[in-house]
Residue frames relative to the residue before (quaternion, step in Angstrom):
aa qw qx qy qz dx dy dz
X 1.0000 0.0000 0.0000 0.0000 0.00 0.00 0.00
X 0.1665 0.8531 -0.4944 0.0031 3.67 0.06 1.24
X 0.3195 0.7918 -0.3967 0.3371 3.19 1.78 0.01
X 0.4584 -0.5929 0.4281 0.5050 4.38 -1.20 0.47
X 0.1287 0.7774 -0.5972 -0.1501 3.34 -1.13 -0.05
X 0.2030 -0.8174 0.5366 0.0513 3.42 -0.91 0.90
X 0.1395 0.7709 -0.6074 0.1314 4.01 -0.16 0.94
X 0.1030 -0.7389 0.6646 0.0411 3.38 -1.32 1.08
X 0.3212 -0.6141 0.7202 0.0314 3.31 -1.28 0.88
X 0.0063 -0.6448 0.7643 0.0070 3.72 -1.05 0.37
X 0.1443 -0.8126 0.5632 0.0408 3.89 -1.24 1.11
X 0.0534 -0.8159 0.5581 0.1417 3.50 -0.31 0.53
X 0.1844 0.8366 -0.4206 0.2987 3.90 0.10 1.42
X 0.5787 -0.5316 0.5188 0.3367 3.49 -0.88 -0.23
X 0.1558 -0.6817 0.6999 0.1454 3.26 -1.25 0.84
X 0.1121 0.8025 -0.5823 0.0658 4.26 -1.07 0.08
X 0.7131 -0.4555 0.4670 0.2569 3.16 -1.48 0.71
X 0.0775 -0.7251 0.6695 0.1411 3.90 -0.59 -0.15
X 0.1141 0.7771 -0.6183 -0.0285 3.35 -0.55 0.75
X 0.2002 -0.8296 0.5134 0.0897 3.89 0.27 1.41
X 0.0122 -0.7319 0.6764 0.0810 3.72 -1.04 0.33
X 0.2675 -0.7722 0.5715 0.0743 3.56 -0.45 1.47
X 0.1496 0.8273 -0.5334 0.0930 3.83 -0.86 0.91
X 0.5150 -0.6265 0.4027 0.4244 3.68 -0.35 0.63
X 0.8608 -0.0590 -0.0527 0.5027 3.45 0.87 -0.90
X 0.3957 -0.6179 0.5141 0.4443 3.95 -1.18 0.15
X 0.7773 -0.3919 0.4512 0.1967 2.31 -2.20 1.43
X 0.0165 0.7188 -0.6458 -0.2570 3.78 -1.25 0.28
X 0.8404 -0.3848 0.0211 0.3810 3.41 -1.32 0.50
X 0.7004 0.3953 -0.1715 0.5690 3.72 -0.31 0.47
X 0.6947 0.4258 -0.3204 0.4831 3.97 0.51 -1.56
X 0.3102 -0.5847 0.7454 0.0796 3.16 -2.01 0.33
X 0.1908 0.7627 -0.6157 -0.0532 3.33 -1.11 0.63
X 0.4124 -0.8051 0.4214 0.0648 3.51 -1.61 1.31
X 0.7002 0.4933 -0.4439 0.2633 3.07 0.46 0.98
X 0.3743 0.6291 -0.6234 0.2749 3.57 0.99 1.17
X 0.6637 -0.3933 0.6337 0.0573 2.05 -2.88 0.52
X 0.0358 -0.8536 0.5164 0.0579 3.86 -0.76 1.22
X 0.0494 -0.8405 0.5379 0.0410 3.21 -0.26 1.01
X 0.3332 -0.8116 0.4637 0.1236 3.84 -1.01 0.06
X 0.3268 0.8212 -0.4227 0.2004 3.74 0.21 0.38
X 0.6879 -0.5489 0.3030 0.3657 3.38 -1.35 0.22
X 0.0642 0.8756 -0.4732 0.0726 3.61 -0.72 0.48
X 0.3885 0.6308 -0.5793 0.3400 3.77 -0.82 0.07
X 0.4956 -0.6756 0.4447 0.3165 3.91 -1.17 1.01
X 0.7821 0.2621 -0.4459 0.3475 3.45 0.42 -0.03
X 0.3601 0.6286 -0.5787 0.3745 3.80 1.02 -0.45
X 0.7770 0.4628 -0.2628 0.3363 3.34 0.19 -1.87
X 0.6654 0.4196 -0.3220 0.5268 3.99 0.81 -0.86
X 0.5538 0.4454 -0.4049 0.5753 3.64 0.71 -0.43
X 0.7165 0.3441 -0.3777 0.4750 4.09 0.20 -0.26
X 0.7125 0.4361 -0.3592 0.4162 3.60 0.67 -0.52
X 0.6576 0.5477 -0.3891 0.3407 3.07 1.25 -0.51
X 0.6968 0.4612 -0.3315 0.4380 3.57 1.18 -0.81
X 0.5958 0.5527 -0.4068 0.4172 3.87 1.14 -0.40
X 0.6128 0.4226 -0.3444 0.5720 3.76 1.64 0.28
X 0.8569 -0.3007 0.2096 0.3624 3.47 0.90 0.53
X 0.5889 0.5461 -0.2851 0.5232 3.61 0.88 -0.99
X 0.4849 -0.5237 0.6907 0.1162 2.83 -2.04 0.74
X 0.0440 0.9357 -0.3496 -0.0191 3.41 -0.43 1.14
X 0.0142 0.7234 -0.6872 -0.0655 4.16 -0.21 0.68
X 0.3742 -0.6350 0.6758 -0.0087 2.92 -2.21 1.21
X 0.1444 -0.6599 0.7361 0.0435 3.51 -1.54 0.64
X 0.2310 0.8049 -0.4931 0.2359 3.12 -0.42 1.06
X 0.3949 -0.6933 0.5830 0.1533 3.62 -1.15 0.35
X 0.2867 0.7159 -0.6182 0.1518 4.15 -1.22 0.60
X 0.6315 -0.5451 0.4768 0.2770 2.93 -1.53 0.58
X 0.6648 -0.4217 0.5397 0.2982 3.42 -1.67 -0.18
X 0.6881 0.4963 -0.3533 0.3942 3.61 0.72 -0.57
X 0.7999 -0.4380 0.2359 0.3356 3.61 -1.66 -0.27
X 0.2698 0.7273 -0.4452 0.4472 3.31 1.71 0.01
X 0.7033 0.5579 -0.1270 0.4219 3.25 0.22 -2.31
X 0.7076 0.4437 -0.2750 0.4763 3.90 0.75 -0.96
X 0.6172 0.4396 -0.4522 0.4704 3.65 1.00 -0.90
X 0.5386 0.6852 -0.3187 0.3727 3.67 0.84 -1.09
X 0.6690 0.5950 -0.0937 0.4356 3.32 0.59 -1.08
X 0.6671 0.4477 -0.1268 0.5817 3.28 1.28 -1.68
X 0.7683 0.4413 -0.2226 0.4067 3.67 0.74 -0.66
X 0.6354 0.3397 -0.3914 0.5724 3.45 1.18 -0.14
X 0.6173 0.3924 -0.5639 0.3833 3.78 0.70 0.27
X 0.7629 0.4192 -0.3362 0.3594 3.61 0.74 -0.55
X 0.5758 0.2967 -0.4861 0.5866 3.76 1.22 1.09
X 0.4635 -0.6961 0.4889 0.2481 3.67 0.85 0.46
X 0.2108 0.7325 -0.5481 0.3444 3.15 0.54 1.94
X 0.3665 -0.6734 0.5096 0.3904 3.95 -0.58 0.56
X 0.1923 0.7685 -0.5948 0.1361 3.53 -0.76 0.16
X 0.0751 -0.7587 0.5072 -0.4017 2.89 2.04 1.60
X 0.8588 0.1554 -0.0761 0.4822 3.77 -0.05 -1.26
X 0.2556 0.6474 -0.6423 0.3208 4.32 0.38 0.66
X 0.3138 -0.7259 0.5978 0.1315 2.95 -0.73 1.08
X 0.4284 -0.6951 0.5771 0.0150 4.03 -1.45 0.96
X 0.0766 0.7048 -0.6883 0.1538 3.74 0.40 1.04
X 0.4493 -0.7751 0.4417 0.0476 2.98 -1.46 1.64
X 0.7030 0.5153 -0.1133 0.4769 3.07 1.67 -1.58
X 0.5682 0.4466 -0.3069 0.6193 4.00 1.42 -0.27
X 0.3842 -0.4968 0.7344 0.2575 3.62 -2.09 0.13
X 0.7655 -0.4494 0.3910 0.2435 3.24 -1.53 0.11
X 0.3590 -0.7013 0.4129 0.4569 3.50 0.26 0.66
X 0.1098 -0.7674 0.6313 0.0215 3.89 -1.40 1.02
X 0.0267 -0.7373 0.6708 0.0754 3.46 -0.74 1.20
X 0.4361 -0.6276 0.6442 0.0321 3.29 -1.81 1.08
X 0.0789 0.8842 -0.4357 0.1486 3.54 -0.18 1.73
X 0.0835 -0.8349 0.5415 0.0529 3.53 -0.14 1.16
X 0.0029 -0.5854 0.8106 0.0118 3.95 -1.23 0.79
X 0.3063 -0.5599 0.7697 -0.0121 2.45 -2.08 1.37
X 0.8232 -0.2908 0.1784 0.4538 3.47 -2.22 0.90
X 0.9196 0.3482 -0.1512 0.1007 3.95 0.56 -1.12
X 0.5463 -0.6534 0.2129 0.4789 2.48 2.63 1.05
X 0.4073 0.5135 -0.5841 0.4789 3.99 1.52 0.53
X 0.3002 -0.7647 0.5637 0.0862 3.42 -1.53 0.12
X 0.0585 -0.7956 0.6017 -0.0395 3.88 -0.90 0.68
X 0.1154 -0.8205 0.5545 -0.0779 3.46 -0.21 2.13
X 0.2227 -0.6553 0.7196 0.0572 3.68 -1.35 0.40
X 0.0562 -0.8655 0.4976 -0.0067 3.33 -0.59 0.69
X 0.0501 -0.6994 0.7130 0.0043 4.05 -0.16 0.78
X 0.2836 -0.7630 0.5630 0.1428 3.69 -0.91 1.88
X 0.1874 -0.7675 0.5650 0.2380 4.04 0.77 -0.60
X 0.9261 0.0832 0.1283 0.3450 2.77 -0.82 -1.77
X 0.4004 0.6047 -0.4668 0.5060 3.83 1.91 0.09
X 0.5059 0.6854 -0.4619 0.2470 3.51 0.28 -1.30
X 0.7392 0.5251 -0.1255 0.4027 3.18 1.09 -1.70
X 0.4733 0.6712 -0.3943 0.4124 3.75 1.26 -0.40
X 0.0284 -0.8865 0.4526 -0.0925 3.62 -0.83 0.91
X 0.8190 -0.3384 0.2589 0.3844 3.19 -1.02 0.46
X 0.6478 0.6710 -0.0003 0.3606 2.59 0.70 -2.73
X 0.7864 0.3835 -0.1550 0.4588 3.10 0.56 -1.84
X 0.6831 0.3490 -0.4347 0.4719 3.83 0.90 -0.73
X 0.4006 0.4942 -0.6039 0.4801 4.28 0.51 0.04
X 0.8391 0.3849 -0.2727 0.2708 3.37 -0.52 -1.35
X 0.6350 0.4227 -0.3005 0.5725 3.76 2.06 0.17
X 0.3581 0.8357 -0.4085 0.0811 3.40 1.36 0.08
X 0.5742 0.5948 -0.4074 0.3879 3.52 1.05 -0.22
X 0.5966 0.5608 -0.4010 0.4109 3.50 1.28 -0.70
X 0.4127 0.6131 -0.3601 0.5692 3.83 1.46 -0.44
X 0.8406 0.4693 -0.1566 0.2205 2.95 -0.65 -1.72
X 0.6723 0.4838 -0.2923 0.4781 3.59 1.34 -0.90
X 0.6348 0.6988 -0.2505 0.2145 3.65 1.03 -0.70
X 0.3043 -0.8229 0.2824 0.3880 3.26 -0.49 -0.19
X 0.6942 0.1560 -0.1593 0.6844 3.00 2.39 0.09
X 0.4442 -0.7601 0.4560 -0.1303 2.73 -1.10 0.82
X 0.4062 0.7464 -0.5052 0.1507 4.08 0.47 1.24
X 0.1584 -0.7099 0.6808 0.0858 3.48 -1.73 1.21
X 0.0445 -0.7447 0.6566 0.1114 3.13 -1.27 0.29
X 0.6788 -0.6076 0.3318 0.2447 4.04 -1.37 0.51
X 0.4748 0.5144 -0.5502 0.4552 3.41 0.69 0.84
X 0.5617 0.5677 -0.4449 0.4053 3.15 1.00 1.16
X 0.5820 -0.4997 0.3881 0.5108 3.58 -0.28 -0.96
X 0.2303 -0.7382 0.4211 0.4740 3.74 0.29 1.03
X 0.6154 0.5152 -0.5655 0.1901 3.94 -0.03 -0.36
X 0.6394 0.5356 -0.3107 0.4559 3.31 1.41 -0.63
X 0.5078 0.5514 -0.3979 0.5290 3.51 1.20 -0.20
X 0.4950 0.7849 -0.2263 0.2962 3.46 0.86 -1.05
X 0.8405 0.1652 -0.0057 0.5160 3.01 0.56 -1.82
X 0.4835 0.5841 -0.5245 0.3873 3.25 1.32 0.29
X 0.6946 0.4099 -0.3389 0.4844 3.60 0.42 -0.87
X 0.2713 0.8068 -0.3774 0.3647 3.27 1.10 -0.07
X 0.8398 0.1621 0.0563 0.5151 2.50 -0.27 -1.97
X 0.4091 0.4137 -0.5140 0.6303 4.02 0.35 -0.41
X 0.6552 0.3988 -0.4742 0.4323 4.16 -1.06 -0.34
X 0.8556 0.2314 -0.2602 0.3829 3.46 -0.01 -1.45
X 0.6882 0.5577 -0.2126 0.4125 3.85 1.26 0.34
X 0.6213 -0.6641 0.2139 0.3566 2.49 2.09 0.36
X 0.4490 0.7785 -0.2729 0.3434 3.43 1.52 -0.53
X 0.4680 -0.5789 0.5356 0.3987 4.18 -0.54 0.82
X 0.0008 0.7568 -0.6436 -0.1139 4.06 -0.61 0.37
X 0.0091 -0.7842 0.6201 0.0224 3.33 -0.77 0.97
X 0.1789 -0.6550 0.7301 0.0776 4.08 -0.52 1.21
X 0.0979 -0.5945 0.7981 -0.0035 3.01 -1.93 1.05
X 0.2107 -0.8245 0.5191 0.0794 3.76 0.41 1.39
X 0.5061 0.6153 -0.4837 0.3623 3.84 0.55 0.95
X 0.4418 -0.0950 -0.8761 -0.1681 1.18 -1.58 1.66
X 0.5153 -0.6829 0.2771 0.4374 3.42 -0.12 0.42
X 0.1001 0.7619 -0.5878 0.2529 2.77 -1.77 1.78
X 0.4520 -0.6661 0.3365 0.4887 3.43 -0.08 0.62
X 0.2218 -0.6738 0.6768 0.1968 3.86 -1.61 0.96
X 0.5306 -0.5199 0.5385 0.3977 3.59 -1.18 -0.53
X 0.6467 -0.4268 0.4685 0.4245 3.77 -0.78 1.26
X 0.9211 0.2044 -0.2371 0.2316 3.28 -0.99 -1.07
X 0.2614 0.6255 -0.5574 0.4792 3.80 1.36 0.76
X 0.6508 0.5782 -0.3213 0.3727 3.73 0.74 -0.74
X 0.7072 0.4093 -0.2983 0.4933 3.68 0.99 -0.60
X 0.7687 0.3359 -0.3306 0.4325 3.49 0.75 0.50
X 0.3722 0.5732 -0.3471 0.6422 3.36 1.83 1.16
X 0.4179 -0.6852 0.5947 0.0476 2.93 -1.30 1.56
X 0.7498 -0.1364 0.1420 0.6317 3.56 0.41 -1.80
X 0.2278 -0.7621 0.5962 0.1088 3.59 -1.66 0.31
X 0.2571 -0.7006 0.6437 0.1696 3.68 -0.71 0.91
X 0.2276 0.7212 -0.6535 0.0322 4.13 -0.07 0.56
X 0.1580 -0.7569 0.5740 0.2694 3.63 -0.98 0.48
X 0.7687 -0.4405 0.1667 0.4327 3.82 -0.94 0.76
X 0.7324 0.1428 -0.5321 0.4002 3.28 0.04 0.26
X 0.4703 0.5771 -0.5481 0.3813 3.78 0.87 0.16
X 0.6034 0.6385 -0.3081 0.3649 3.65 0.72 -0.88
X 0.7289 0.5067 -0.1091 0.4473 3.14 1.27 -1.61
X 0.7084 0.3602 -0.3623 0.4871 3.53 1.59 -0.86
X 0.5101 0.6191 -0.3730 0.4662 3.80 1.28 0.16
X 0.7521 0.2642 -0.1669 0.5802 3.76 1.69 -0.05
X 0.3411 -0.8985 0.1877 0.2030 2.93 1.32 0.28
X 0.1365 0.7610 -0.5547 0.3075 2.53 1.22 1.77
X 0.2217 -0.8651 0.4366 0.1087 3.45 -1.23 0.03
X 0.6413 0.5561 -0.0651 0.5247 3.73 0.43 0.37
X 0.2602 -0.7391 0.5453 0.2976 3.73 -0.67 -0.79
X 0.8035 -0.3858 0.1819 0.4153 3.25 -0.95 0.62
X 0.5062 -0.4667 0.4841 0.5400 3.97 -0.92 -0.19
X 0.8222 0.3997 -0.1018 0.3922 3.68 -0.85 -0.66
X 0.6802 -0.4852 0.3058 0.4565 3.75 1.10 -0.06
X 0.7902 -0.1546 0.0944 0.5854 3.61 -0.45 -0.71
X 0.4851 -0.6275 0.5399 0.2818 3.41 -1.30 0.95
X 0.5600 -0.5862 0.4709 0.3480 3.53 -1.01 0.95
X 0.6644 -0.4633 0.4330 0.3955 3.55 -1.61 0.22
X 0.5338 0.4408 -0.4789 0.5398 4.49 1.18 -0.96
X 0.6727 0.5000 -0.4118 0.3577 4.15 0.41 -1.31
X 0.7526 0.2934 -0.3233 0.4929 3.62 0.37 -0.72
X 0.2581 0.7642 -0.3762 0.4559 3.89 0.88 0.33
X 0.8195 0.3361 0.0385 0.4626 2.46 -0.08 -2.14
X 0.3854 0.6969 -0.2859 0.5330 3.81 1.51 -1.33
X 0.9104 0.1107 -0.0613 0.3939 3.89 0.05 -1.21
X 0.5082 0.2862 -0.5706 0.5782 3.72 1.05 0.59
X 0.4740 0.5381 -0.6561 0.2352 3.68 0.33 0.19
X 0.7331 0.5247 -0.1958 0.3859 3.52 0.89 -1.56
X 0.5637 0.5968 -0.3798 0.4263 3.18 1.53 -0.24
X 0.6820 0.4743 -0.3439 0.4378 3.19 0.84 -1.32
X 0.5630 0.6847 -0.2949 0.3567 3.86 0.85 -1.02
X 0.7517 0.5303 0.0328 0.3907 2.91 0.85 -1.40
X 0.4088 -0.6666 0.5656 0.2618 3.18 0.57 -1.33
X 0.7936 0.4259 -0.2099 0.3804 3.40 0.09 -1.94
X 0.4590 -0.5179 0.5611 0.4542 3.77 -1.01 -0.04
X 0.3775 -0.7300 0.5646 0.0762 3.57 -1.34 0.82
X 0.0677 -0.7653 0.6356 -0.0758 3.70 -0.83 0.73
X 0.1509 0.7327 -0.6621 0.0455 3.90 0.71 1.31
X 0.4230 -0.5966 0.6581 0.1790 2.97 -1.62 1.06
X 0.2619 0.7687 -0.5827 -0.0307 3.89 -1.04 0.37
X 0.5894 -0.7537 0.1303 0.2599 2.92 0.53 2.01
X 0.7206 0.5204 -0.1179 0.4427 3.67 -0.30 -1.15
X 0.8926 0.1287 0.0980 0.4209 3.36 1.30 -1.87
X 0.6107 -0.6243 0.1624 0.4593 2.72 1.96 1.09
X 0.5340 -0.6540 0.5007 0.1909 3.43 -1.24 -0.77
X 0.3151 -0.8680 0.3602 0.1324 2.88 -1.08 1.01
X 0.0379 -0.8374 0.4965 0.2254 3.72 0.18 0.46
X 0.2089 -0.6903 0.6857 -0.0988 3.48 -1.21 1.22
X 0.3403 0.6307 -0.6808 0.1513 3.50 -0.80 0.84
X 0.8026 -0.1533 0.1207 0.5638 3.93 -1.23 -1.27
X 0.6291 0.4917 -0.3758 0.4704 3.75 0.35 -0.74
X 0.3193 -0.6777 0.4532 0.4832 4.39 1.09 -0.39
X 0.8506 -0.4494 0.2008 0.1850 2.99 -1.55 -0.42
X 0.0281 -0.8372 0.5448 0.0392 3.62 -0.37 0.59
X 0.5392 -0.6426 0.5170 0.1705 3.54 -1.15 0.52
X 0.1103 -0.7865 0.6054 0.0516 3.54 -0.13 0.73
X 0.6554 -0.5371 0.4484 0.2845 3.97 -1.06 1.26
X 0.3813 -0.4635 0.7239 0.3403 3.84 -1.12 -0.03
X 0.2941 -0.4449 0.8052 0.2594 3.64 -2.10 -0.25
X 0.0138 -0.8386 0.4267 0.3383 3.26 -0.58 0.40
X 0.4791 -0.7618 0.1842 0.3952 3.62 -0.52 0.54
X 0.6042 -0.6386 0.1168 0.4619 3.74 -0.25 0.27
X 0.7715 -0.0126 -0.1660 0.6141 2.60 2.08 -0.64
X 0.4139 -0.6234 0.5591 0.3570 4.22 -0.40 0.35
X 0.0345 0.6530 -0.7466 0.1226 3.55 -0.79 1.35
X 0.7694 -0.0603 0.1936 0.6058 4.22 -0.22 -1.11
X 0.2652 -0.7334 0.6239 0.0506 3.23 -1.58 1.11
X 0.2727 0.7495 -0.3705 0.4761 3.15 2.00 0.04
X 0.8271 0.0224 -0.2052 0.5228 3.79 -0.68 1.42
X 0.4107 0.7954 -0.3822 0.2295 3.63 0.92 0.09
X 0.5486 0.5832 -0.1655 0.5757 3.21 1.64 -0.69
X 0.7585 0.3584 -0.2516 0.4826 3.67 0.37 -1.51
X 0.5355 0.5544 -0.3420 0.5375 4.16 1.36 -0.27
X 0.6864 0.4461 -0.2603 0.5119 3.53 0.65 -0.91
X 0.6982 0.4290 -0.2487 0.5163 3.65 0.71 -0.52
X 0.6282 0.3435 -0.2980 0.6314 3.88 1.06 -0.56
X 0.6732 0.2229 -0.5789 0.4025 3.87 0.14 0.52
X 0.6152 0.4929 -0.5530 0.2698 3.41 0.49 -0.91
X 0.5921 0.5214 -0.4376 0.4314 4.13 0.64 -0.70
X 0.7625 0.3581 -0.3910 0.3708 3.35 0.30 -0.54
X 0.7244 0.3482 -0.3731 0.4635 3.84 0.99 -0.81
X 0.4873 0.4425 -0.6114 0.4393 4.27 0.87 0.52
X 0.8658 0.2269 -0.3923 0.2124 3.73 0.51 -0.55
X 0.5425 0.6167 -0.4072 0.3994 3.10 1.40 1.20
X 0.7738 -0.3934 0.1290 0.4794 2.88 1.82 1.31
X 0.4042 0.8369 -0.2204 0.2961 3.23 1.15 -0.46
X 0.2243 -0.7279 0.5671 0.3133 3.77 -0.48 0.80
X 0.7440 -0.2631 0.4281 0.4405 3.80 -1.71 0.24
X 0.7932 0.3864 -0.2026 0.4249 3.53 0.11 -1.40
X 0.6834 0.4966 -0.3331 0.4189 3.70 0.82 -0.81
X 0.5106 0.6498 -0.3876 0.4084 3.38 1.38 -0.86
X 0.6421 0.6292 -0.3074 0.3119 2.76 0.45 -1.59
X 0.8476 0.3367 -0.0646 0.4051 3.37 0.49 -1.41
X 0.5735 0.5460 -0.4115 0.4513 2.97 1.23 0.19
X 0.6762 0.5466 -0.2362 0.4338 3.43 1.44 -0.85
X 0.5205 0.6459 -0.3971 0.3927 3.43 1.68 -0.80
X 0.4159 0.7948 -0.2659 0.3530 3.59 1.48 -0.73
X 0.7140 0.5012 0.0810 0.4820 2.73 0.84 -2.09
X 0.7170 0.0860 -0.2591 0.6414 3.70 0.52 -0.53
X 0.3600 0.4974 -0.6093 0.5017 4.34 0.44 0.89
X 0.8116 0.1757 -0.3110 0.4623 3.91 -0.05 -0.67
X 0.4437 0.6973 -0.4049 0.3911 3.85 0.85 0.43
X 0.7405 0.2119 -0.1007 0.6298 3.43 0.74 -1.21
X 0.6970 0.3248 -0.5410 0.3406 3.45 0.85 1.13
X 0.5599 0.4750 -0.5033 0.4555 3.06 0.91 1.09
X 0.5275 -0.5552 0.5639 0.3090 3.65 -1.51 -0.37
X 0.7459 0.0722 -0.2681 0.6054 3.82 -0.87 1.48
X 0.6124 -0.7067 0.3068 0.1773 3.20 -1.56 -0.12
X 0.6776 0.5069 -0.2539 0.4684 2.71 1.92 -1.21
X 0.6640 0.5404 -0.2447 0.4553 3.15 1.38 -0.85
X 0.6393 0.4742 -0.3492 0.4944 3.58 0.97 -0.09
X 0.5122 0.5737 -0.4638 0.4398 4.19 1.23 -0.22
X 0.2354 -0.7781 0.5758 0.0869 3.34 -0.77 1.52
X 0.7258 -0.4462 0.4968 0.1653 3.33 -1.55 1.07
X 0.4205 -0.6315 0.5409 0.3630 3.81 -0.73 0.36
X 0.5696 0.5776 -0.4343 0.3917 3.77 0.73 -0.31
X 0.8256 0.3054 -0.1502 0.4501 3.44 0.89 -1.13
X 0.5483 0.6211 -0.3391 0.4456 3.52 1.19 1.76
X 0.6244 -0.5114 0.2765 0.5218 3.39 -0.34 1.03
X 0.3838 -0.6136 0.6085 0.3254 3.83 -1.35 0.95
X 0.5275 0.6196 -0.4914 0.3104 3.85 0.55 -0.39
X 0.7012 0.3109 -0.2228 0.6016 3.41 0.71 -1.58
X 0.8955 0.1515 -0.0146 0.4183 3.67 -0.20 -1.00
X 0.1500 -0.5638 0.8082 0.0800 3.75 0.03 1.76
X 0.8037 -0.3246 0.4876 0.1044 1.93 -2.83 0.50
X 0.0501 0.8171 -0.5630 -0.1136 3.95 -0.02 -0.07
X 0.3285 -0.7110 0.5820 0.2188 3.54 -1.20 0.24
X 0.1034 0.7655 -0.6351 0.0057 3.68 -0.64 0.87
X 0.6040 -0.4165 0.6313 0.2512 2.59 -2.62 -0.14
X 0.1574 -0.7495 0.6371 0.0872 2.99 -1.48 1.22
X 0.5191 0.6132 -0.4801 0.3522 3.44 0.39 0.10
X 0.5145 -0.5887 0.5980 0.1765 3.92 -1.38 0.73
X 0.3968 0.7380 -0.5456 -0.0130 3.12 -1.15 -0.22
């Protein structure tokens, strides 16, 4: 693909601190254990899908919420030095920066805690009064570490402008039905899926076979409407939409280090290879790529790979425009 191409994505998401504690095993209830590793870094699902998306090529503008404090300044510093807009992030004096508390254990599984601050404040109001940053794009992904009303009117508005809308419903929580008719595609992983059908729990017997989680996503399709992209890590993904359901392959990675950002990578390629024309099913597999060299690194930002350093099969070289306008 040597031809110019010029795609913009606009994210309306959460930006946050990552504070990661490596440990061999989780704590059980009550127990303490001393021998993690503290690391610090940038985090929140859209900051992070809004970076993967532009390190594949897109042109990228954020909606977002942060405090006043030095969090809010690193934040700030990182979308200028991957040449994110973040022209319109909103500054909320009276909140900190949202800060999520993340712990991986020896087998690269993860357990997150999540204090929202300075999202809480994100609004409806506030994403109307940014609607042009929507409206110019050509895609369009929120996810729920926002306020869902503000999630709301983003897909909202992307729908009535014509814009690809793509809802990563994590973390999972129940939305209101009719968020669904203004949604193109969704990346939920099984228990999102399940808290979006109101299922609850996991399967009888332990993990839900590969026909159960199938079946699991043309359910949410049919419910829904929207084409479906469940992620179920290890064993790839399933994509369910009008044609039913098929199983998309895993990538595997060479090596499993942190599963931490694996989602918010998998959701910023599939947007970028549907609005490069992509079918559902290719996406899919092009993105499985994409979150395979993630969880073989350690943190998130620093583990989103660059379009250079991805298979040429799934992800030629492309030539683009950098300029805004």
């Amino acid at each position: 693909m040597n031809k110019e191409v010029r795609m913009r994505v606009a994210v309306v998401g959460s930006y946050g601190v990552g504070e990661t504690m490596r440990t061999k095993r989780f704590p059980g209830p009550g127990e303490t254990v001393t021998d993690g590793i503290l690391s610090v870094g940038h985090g929140g699902k859209g900051s992070n899908q809004a970076v993967a998306t532009r390190r594949l090529g897109a042109e990228v503008s954020l909606l977002t919420a942060v405090g006043q404090d030095a969090a809010a300044a690193a934040a700030f510093d990182l979308w200028r030095r991957e040449g994110i807009d973040s022209s319109q992030v909103l500054e909320i004096e009276e909140a900190n920066t949202m800060t999520g508390m993340i712990i991986v254990d020896d087998e690269a599984e993860n357990r997150i805690v999540i204090a929202p601050g300075a999202l809480d404040h994100l609004t409806a109001a506030d994403v109307r009064s940014r609607s042009e940053l929507i409206e110019s794009a050509d895609a369009l992904i929120v996810c729920l570490e926002i306020p869902i009303d503000a999630a709301s009117e983003a897909v909202r508005i992307g729908h009535a402008a014509g814009v690809l809308t793509v809802f990563n419903p994590a973390p999972a929580r129940p939305v209101p039905h009719e968020i669904f008719d203004f949604i193109d595609a969704m990346t939920p992983n099984l228990s999102e899926a399940r808290a979006i059908l109101g299922k609850d729990g996991s399967e009888p017997g332990g993990d839900p076979t590969s026909s159960a989680v199938s079946e699991l996503a043309l359910a949410l399709h049919v419910r829904t409407g929207v084409d479906v992209v469940l992620t179920n890590g290890a064993d790839g993904s399933i994509v369910a939409d009008s044609q039913g359901a098929r199983v998309v392959a895993p990538h595997p990675p060479v090596e499993l280090v942190d599963t931490t950002g694996a989602g918010d990578s998998f959701t910023g390629a599939l947007t970028v290879a549907l609005v490069e024309g992509s079918d559902l099913e290719t996406a899919a597999e092009r993105a499985a790529e994409v979150g395979a060299f993630v969880v073989g690194r350690h943190e998130v930002v620093p583990s989103l790979p660059h379009r250079s350093e991805l298979s040429d099969l799934l992800w030629p070289t492309m030539s683009r425009s950098s300029s805004h306008s």
